[in-house]
Backbone as a ProteinNet text record, in pm:
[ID]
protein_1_A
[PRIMARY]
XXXXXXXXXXXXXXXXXXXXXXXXXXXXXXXXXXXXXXXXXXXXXXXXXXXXXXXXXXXXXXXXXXXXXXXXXXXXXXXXXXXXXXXXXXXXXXXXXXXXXXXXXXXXXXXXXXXXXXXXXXXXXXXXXXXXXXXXXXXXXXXXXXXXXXXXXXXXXXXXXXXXXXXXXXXXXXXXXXXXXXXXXXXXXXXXXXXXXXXXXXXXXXXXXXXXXXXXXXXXXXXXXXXXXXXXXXXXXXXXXXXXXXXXXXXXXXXXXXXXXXXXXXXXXXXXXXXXXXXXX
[TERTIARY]
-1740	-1631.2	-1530.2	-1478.8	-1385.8	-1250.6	-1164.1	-1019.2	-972.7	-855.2	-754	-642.1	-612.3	-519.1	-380.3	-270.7	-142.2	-80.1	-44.7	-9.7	107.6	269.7	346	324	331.2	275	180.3	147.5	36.1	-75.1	-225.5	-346	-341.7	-379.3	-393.2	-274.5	-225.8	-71.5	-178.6	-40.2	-105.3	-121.4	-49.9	-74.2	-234.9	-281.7	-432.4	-505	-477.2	-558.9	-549.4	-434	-428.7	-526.7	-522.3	-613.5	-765.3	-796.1	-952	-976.4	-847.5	-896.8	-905.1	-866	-811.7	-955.8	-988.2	-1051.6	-1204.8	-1204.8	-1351.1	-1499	-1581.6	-1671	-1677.1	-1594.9	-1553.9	-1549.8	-1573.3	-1530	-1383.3	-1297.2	-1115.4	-1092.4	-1018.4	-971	-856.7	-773.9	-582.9	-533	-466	-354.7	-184.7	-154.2	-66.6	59.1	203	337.1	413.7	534	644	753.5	780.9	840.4	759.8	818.4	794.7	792.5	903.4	949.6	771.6	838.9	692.6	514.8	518	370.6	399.8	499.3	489.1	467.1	565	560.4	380	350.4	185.8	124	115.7	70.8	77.8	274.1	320.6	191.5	200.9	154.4	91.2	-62.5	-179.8	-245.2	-180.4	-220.5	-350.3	-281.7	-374.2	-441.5	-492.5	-544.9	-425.5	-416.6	-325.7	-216.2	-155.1	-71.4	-75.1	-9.3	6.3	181.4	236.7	369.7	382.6	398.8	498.3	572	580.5	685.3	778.8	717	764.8	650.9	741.9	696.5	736.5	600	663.3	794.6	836	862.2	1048.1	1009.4	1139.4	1193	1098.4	1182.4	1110.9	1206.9	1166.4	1231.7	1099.9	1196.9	1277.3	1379.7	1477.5	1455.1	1502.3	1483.6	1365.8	1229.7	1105.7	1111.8	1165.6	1185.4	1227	1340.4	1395.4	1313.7	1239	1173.2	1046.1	965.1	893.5	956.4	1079.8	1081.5	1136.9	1196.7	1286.2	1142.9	1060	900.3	834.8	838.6	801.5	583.6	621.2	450.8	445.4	317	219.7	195	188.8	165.2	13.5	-125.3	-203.7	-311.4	-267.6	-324.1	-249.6	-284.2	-171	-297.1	-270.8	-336.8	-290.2	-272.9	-239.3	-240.9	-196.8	-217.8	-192.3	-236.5	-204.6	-163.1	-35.7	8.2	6	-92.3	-76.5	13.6	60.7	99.1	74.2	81.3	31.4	105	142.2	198.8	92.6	97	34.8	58.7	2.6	15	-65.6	-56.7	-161.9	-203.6	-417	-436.1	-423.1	-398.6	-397.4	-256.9	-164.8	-24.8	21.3	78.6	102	210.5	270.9	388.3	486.7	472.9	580.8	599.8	545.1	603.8	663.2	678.1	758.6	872.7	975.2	1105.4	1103.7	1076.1	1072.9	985	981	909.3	930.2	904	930.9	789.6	898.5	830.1	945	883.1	958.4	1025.3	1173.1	1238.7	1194.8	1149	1086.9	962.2	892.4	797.8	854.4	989.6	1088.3	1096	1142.2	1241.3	1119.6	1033.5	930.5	860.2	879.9	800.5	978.9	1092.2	1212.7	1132.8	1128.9	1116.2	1023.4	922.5	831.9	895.5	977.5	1058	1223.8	1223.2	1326.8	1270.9	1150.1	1133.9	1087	1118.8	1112	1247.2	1357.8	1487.3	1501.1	1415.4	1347.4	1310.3	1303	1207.1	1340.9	1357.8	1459.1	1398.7	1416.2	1354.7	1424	1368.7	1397.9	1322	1412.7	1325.8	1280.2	1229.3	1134.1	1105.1	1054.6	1011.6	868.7	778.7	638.6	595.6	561	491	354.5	253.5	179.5	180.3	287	361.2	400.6	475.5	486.3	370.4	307.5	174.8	94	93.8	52.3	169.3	249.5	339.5	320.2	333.9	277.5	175.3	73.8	-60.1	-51.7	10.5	47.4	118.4	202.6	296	300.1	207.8	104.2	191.4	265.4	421	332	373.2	371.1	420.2	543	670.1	704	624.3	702.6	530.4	583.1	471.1	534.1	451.9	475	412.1	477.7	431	342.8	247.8	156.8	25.4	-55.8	-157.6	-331.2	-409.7	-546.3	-581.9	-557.9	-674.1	-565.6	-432.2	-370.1	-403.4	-420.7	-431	-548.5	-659.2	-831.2	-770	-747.9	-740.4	-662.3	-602.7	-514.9	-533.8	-618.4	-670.1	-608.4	-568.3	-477.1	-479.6	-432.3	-491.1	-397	-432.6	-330.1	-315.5	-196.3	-153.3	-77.7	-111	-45.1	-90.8	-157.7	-254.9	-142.7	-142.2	-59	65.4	172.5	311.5	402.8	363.7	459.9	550.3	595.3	669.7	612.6	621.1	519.4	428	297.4	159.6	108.6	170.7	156.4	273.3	240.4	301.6	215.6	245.9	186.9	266.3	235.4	298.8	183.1	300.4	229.2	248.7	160.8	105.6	101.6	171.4	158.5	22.4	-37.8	-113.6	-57.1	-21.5	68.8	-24.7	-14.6	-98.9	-1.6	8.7	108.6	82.9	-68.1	-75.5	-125	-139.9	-231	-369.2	-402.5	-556.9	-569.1	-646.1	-663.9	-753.2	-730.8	-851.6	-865.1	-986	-986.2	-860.5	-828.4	-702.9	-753	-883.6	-936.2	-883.6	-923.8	-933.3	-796	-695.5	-562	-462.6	-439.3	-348.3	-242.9	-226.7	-74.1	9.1	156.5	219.2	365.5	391.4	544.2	588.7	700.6	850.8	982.4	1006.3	1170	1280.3	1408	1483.1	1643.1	1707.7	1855.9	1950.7	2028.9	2114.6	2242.4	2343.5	2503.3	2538.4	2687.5	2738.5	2816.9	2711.5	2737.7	2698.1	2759.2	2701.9	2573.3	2469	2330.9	2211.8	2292.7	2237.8	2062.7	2079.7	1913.7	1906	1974.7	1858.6	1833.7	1871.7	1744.1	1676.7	1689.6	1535.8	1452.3	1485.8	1388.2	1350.1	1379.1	1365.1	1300.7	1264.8	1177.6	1047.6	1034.4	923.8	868.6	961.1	859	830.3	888.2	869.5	688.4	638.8	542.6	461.3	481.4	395	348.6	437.3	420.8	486.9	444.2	475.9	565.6	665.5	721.7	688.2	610.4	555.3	674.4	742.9	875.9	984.9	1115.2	1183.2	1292.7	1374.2	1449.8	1572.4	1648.6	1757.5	1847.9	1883.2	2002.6	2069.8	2240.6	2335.2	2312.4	2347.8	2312.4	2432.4	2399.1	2512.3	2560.8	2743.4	2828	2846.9	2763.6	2754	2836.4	2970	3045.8	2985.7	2895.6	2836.6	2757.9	2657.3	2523.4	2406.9	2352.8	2182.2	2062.5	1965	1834.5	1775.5	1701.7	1583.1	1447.1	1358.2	1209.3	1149.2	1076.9	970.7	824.1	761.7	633.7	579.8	489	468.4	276.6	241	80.2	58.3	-41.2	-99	-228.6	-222.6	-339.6	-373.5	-266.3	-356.6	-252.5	-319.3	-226.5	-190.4	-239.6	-144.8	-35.1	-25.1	81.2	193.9	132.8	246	282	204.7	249.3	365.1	346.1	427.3	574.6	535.9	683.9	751.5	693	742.2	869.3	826.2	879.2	925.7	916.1	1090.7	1188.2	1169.1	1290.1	1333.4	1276.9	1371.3	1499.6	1520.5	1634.7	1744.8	1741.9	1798.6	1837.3	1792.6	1783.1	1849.8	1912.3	1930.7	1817.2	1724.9	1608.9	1512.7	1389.3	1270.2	1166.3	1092.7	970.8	901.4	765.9	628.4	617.5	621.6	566.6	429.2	379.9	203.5	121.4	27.5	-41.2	-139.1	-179.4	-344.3	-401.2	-484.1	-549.5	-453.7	-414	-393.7	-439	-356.7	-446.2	-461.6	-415.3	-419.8	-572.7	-685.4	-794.3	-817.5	-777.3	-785.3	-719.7	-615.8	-527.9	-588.7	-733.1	-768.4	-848.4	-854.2	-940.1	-854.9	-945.4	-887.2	-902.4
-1110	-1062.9	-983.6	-878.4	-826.8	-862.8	-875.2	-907	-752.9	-842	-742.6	-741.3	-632.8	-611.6	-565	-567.9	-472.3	-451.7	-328.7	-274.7	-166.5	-134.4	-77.7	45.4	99.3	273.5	292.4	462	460.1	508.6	516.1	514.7	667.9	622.9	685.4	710.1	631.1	558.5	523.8	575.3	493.4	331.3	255.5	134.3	125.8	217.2	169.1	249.7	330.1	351.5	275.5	171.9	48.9	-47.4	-73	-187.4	-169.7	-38.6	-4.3	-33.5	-14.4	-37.7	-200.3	-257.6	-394.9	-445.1	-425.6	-482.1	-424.4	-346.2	-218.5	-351.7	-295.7	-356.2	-441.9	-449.2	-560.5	-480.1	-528	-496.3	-514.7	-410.1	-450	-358.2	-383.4	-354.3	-355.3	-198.2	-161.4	-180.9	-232.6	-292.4	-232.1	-118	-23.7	-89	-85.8	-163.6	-84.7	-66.1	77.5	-26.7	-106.2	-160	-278.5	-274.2	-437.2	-555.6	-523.8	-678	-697.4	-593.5	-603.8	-626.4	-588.7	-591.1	-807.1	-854.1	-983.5	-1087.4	-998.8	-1081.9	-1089	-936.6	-1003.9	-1114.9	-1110.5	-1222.9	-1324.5	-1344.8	-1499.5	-1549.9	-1390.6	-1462	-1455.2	-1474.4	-1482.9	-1335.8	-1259.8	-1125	-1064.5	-1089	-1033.7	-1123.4	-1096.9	-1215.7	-1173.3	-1093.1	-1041.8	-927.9	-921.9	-811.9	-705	-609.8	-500.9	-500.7	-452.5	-442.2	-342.6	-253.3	-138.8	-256.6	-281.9	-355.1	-237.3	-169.1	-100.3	50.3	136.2	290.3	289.6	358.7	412.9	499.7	581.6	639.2	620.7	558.8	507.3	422.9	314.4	194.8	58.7	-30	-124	-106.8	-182.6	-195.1	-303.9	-305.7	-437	-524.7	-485.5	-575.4	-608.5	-586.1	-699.2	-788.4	-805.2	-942.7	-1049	-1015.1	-1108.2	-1138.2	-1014.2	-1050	-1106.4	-1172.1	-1229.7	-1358.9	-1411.4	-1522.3	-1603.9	-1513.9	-1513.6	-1571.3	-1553.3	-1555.1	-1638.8	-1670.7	-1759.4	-1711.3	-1597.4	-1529.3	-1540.8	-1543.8	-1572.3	-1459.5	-1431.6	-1309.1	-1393.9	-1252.5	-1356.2	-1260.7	-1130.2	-978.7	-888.4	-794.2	-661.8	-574.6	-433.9	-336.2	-170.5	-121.9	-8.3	75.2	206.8	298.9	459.7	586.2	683.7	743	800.4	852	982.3	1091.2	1205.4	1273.1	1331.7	1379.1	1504	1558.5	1671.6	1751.6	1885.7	1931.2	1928.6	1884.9	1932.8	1954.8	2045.2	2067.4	2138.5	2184.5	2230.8	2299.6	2291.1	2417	2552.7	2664.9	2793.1	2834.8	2693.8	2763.1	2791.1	2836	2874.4	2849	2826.8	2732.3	2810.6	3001	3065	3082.9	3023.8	2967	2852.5	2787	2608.1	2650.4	2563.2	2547.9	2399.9	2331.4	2167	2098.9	2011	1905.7	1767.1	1692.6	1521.1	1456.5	1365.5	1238.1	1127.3	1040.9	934.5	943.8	906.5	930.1	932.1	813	854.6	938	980.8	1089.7	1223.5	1240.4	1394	1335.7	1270.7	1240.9	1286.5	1245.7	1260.8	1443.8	1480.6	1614.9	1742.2	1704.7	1729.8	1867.3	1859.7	2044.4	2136	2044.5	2156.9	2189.8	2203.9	2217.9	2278.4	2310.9	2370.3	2511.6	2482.8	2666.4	2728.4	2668.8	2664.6	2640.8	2734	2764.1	2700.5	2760.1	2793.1	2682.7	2587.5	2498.2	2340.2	2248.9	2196.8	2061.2	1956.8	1817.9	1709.2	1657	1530.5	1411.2	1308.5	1177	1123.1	1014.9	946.4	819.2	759	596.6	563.9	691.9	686.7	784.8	834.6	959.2	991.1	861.1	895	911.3	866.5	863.1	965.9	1060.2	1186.4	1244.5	1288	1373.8	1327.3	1203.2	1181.5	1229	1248.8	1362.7	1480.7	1560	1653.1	1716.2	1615.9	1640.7	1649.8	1540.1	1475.5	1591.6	1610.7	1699.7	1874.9	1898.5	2039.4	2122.6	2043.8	2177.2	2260	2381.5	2481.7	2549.8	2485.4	2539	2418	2336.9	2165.9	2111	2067.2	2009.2	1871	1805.8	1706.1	1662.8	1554.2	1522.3	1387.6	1399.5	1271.4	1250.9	1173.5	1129.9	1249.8	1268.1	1350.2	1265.9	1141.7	1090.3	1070.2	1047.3	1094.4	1166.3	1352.5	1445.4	1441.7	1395	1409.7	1328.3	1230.7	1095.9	1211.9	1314.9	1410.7	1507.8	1518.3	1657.9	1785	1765.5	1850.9	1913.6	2048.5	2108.4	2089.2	2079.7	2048.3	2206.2	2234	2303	2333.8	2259.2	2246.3	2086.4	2068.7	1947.8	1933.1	1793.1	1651.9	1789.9	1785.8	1885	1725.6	1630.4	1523.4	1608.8	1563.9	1650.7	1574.6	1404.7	1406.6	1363	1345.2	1318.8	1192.1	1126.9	960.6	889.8	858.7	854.7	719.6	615.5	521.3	417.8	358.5	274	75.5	18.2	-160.5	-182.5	-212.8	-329.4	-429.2	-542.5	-657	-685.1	-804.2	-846.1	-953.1	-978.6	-1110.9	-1215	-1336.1	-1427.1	-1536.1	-1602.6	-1688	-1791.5	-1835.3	-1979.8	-1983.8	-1830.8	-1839.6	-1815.4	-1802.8	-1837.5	-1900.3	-1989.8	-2034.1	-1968.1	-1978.1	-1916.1	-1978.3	-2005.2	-2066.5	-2043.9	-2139.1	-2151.2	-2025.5	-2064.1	-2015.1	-1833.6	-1815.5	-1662.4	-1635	-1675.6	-1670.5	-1603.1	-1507.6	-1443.9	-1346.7	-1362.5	-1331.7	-1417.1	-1413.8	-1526.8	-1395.7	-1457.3	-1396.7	-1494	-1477.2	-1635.5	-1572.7	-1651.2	-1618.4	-1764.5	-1746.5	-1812.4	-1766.5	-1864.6	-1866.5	-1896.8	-1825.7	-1895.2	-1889.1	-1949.3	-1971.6	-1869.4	-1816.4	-1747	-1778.5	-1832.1	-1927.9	-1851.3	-1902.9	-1848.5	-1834.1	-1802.4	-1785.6	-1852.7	-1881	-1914.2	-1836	-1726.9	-1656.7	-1624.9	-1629.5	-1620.5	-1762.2	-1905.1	-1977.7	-1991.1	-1943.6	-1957.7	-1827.4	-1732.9	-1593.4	-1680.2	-1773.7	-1836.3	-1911.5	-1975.1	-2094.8	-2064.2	-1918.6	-1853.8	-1787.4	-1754.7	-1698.9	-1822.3	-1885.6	-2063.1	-2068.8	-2095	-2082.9	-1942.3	-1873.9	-1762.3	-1682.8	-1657.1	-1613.8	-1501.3	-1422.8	-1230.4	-1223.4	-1182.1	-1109.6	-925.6	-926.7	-805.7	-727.7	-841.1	-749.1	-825.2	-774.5	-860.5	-789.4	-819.2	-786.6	-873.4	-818.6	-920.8	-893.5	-958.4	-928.4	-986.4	-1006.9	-1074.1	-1150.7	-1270.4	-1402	-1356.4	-1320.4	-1324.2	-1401.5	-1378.4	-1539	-1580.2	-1550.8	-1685.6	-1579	-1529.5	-1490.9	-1514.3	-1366	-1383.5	-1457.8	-1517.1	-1556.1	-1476.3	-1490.9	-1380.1	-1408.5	-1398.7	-1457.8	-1381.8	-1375.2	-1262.2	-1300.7	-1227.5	-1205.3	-1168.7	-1217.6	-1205.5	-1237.2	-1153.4	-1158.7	-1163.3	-1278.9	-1285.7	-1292.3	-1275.1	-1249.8	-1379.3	-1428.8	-1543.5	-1557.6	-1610.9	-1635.2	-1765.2	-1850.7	-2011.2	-2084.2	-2125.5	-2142.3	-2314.1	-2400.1	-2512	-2447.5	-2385.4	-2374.6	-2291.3	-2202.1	-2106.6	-2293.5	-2359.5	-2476.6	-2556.9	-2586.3	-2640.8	-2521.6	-2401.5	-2353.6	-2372.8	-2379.4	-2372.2	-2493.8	-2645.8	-2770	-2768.2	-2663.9	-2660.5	-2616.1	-2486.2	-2437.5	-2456.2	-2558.4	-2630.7	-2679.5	-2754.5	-2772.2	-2685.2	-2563.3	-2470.6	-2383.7	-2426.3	-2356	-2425	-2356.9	-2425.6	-2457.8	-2328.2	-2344.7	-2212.3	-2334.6	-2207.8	-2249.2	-2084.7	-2076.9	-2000.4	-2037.6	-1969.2	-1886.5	-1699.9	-1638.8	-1611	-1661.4	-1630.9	-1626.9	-1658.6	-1675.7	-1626.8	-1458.3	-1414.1	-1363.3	-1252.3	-1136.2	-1051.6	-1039.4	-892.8	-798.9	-674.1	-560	-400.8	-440.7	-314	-250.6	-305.7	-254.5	-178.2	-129.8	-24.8	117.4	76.3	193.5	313.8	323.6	478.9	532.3	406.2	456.9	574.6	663.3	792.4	748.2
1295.1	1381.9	1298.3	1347.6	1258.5	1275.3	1128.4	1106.6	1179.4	1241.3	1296.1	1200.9	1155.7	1025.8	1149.1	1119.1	1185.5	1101.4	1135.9	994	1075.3	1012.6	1023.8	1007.1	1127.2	1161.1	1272.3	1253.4	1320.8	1281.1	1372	1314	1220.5	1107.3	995.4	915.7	892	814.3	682.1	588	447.6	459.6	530.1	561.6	631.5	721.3	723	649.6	520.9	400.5	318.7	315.2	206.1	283.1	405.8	450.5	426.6	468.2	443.4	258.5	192	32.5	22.8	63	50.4	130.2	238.4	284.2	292.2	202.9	140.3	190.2	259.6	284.6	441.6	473.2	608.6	678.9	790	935.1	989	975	1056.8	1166.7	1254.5	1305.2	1329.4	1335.3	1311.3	1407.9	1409.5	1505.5	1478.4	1538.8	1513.4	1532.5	1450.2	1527.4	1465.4	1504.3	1491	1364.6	1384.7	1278.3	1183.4	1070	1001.4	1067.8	1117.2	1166.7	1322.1	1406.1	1498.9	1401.7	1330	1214.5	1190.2	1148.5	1104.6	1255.2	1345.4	1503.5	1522.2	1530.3	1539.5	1465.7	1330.7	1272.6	1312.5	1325.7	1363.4	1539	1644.6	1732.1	1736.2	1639.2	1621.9	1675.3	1675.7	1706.5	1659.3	1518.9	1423.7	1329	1217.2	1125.7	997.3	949.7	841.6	888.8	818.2	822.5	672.9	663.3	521.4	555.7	463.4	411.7	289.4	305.3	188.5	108	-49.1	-92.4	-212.4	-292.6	-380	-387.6	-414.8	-468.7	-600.6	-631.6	-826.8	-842.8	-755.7	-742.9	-682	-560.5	-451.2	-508.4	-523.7	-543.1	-484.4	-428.6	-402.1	-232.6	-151.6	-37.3	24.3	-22.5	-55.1	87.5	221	336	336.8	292	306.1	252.5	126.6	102.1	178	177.9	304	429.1	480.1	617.8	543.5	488.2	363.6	400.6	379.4	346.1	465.2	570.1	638.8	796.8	776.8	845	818.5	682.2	592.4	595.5	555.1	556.9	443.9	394.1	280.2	222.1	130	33.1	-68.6	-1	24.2	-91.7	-99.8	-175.4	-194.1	-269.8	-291.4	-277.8	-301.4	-280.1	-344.4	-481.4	-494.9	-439.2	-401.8	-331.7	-348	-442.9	-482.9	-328.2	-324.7	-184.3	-234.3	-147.3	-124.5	0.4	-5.4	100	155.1	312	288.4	419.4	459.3	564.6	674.6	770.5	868.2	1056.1	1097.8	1189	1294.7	1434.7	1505.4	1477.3	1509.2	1436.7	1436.7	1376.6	1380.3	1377.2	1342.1	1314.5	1146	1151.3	1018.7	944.5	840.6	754.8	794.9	781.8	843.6	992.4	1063.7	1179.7	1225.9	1126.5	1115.1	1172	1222.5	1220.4	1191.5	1244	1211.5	1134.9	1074.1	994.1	989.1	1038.1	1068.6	990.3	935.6	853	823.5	788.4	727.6	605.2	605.1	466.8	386.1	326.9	209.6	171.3	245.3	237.8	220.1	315.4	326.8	132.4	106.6	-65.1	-145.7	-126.5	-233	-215.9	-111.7	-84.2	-92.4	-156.5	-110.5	-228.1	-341.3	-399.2	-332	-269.1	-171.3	-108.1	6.5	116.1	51.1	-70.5	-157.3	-134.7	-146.2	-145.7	27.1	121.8	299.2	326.5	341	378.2	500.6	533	698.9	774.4	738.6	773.4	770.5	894.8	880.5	919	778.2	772.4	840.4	977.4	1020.2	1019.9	989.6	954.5	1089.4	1114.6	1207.2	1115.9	1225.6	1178.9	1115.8	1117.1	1060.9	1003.7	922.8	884.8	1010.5	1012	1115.9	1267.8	1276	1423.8	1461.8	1344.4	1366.4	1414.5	1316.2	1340.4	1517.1	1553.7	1687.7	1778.8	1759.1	1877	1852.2	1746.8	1732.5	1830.8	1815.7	1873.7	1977.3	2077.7	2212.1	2300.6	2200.2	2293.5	2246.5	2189.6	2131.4	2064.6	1968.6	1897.5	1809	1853.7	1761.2	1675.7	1669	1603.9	1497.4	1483.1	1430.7	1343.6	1251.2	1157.7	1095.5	984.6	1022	858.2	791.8	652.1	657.7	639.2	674.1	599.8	600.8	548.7	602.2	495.7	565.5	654.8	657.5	780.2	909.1	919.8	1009.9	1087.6	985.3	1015.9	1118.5	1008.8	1107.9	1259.7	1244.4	1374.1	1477.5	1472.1	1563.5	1566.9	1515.2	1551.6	1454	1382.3	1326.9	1158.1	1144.7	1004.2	913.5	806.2	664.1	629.1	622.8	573	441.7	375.4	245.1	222.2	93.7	26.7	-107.7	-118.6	-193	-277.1	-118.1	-163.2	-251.7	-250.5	-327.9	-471.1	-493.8	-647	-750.1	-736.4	-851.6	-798.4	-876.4	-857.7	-902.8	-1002.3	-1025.4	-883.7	-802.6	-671.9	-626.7	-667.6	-610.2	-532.2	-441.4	-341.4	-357.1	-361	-354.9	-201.1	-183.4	-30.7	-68.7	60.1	-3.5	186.4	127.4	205.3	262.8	416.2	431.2	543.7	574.1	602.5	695.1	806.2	838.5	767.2	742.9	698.2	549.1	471.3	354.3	339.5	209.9	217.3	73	33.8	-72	-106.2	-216.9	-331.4	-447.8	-539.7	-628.4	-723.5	-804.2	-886.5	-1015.4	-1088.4	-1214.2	-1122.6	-1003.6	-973.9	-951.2	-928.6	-913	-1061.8	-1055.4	-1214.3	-1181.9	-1052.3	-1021.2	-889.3	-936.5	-847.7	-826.6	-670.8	-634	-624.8	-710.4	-686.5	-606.2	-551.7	-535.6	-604.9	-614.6	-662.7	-670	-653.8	-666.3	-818.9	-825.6	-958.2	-910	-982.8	-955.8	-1055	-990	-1103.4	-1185.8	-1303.9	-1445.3	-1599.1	-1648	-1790.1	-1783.3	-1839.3	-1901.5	-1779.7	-1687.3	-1535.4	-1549.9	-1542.7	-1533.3	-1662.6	-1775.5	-1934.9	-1961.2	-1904	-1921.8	-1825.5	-1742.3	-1699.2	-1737.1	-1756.5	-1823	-1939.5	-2033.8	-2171.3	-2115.9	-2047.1	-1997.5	-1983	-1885.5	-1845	-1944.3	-2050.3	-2202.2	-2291.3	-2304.3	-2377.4	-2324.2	-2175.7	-2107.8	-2123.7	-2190.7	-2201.1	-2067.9	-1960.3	-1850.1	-1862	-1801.5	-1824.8	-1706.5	-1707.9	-1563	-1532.7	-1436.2	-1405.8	-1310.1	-1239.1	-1154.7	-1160.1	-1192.4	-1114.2	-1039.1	-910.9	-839.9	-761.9	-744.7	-729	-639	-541.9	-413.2	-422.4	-374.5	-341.1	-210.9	-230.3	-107	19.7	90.8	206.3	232.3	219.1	208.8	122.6	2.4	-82.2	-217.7	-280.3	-386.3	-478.2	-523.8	-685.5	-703.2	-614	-571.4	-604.3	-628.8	-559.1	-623.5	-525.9	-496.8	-588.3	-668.4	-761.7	-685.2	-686.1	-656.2	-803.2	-842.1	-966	-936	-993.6	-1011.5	-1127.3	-1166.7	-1281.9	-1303.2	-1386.9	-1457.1	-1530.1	-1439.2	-1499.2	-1574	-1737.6	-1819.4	-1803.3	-1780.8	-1763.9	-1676.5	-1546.6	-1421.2	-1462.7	-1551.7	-1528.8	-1655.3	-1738.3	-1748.3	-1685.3	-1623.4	-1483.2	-1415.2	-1378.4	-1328.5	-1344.3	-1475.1	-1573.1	-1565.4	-1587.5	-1586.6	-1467.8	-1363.9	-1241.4	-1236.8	-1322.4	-1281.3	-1393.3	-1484.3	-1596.1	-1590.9	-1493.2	-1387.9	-1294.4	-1217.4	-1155.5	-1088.8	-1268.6	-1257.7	-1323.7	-1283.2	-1291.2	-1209.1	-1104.9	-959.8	-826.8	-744	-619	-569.9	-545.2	-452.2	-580.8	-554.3	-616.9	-492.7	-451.7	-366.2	-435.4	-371	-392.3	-308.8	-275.3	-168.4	-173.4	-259.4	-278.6	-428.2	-401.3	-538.5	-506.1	-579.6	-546.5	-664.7	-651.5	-727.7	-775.5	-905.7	-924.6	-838.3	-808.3	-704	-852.1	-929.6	-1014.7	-1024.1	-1057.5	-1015.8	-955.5	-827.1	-757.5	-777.5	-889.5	-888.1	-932.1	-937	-952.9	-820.4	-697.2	-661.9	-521.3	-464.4	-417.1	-267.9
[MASK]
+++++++++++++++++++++++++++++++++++++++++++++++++++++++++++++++++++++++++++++++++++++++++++++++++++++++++++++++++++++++++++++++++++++++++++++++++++++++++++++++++++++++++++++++++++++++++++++++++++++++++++++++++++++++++++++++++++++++++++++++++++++++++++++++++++++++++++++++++++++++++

């Protein structure tokens, strides 16, 4: 039977080019939702079997409100998934770039494609809630005057011609998916070598350098870390870390030496590294 993935966007969103990588070999089926928050509601109501999530760009950044909706859901971070993002102009066929007046995509797609569109005076960038969502109005409503920054398979799924191939500014342009789960999935421990934590500190002296000293004491790598202010809470804030595991009872062991150093420590997931994939096209 095939997993129903939902994934934030629409059909042919880098979110369902991360799922087809993630889930290479299987049978899925995309389950389209206009926001995050709608992509986790499916999960929660058994909608789907998994969900995908944008968490960080090489490039952008991090996208700070998933965390929160992560923990705030209490979803499982169950896989990751690299993702080289090309981007590309497109629009109906037989129109031409000097006939643009409009271009719609999603912010951060306009940010990343912003020197291509340095040299198009002419051409005036509005954001939208999807890159692929765009391109399906486009199609829908037959603009000839309006193009649209989006994914090739977008493009194919609408019918529609690329007019300009991976305009990004830079070209190491990669985006993390996180894979999310309501209830988890276990997987053997030995196959397990990466973990997402979250955690709290007070605002105290050396509050987070012992516990960063704890987690190197344990020989545990931190691969990310990120950090917000607690709402309400004066000089508070939660960090998210991800760390690389060589031998999980001692990631274990660090876990219950920091502790007591913490208001609150959680687990958002323990899986696979996803770096493996990062060459594939």
């Amino acid at each position: 039977m095939a997993k129903t993935i939902a994934i934030q966007g629409g059909y042919g969103a880098f979110h369902e080019i991360a799922a087809h990588h993630y889930f290479e070999n299987e049978e899925i089926k995309i389950l389209p939702r206009n926001t995050f928050r709608d992509m986790v509601s499916s999960v929660q109501d058994r909608k789907s079997d998994y969900g995908i999530m944008a968490i960080e760009n090489s490039l952008a950044g991090s996208i700070i409100p998933n965390y929160n909706l992560i923990i705030n859901t209490k979803m499982h971070i169950v896989g990751e998934v690299y993702l080289r993002i090309k981007q590309n102009l497109v629009a109906m066929p037989g129109v031409k770039i000097s006939e643009l007046k409009e271009v719609y995509s999603h912010p951060m797609a306009i940010l990343q494609c912003q020197d291509f569109f340095d040299t198009l005076p002419q051409i005036r960038l509005i954001e939208s809630i999807d890159t692929a969502i765009s391109a399906e109005e486009i199609a829908e409503r037959r603009l000839i005057d309006t193009g649209a920054i989006a994914s090739r398979l977008a493009a194919e799924k609408n019918g529609l011609e690329i007019l300009a191939e991976s305009i990004e500014t830079n070209k190491m342009n990669y985006t993390r998916f996180l894979i999310l789960s309501e209830n988890g999935v276990s997987i053997p421990t030995e196959e397990v070598n990466k973990a997402s934590l979250y955690f709290t500190v007070a605002h105290k002296f050396g509050s987070l350098s012992k516990i960063l000293s704890i987690l190197s004491f344990y020989e545990i790598n931190m691969a990310k870390i990120q950090s917000m202010p607690i709402p309400g809470k004066d000089w508070e804030y939660m960090f998210f870390v991800d760390v690389e595991i060589n031998d999980y009872d001692m990631y274990k062991k660090s876990l219950e030496a920091i502790r007591p150093f913490t208001p609150s420590l959680g687990i958002l997931g323990e899986y696979k590294n996803g770096k493996s994939n990062l060459n594939k096209k």
